[in-house]
C-alpha positions as CSV (number, residue, x, y, z in Angstrom):
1,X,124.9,79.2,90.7
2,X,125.6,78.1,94.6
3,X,123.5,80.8,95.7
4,X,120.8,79.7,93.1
5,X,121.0,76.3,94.7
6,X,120.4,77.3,98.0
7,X,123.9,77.3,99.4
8,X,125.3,80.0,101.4
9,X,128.3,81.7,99.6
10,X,128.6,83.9,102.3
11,X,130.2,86.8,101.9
12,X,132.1,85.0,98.7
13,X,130.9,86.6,95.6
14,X,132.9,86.9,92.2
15,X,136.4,85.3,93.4
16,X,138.5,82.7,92.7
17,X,138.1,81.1,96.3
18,X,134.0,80.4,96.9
19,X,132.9,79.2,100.5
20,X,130.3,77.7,101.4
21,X,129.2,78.2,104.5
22,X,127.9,74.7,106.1
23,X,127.8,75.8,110.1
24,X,129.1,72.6,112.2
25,X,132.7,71.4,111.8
26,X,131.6,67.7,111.8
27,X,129.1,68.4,109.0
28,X,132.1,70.2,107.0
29,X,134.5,67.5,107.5
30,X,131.8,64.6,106.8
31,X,130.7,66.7,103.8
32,X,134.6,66.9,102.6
33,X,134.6,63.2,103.1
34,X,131.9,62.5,101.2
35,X,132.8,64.8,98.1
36,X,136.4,63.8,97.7
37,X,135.0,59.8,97.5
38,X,133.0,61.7,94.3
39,X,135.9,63.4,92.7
40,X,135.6,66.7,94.1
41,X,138.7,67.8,96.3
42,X,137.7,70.4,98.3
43,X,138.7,71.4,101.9
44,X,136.5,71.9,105.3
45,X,137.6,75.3,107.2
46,X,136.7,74.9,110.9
47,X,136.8,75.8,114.7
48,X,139.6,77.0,115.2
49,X,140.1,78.3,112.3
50,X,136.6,80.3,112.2
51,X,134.3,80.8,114.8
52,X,132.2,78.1,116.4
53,X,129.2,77.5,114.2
54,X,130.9,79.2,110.7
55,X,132.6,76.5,109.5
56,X,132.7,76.1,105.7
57,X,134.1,74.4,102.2
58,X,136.3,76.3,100.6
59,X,135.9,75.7,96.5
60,X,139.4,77.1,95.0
61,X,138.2,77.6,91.5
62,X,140.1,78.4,88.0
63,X,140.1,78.8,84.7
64,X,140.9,75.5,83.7
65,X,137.4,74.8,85.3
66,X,134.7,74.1,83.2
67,X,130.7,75.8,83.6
68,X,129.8,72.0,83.6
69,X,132.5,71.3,86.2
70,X,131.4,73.7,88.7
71,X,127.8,72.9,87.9
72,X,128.2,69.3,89.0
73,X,130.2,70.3,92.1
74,X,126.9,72.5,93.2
75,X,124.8,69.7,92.5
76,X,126.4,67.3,94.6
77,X,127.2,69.2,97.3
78,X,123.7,70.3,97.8
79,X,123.1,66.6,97.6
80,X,125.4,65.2,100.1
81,X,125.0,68.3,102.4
82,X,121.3,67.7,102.4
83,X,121.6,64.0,103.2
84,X,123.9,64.9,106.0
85,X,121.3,67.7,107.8
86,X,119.0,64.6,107.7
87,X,121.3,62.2,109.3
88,X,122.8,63.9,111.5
89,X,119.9,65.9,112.9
């Protein structure tokens, strides 16, 4: 579903941890910001951690998760990460 959004999953395909991969640190800890004020708690991974340039969310997801629950989440992240690439760039 990420990947059918437009996100980039990365290398993350058919596990219980999905990144997604947002590039600049400050985008991934703005984006984090921004999802935990919605209800979705979900962690940015960046330099030093990864490379420069490859940092990311990482979604833990479970079974107690619902289709609709992780719908939502792709929705609004592609939301908020699309209003950040316009105000920050």
């Amino acid at each position: 579903m990420a990947r059918a959004a437009g996100l980039d999953t990365g290398l993350g395909g058919g596990y219980a941890i999905c990144p997604i991969m947002v590039g600049d640190s400050l985008r991934a800890a703005k984006l984090s910001e921004r999802l935990l004020a919605g209800g979705i708690n979900v962690l940015p991974i960046i330099y030093p951690a990864v490379p420069m340039q490859s940092a990311r969310l990482r979604f833990f997801i479970t079974s107690a998760h619902t289709e609709a629950q992780i719908s939502s989440a792709i929705t609004i992240t592609r939301c908020e990460l699309d209003k950040l690439v316009v105000e920050i760039e």
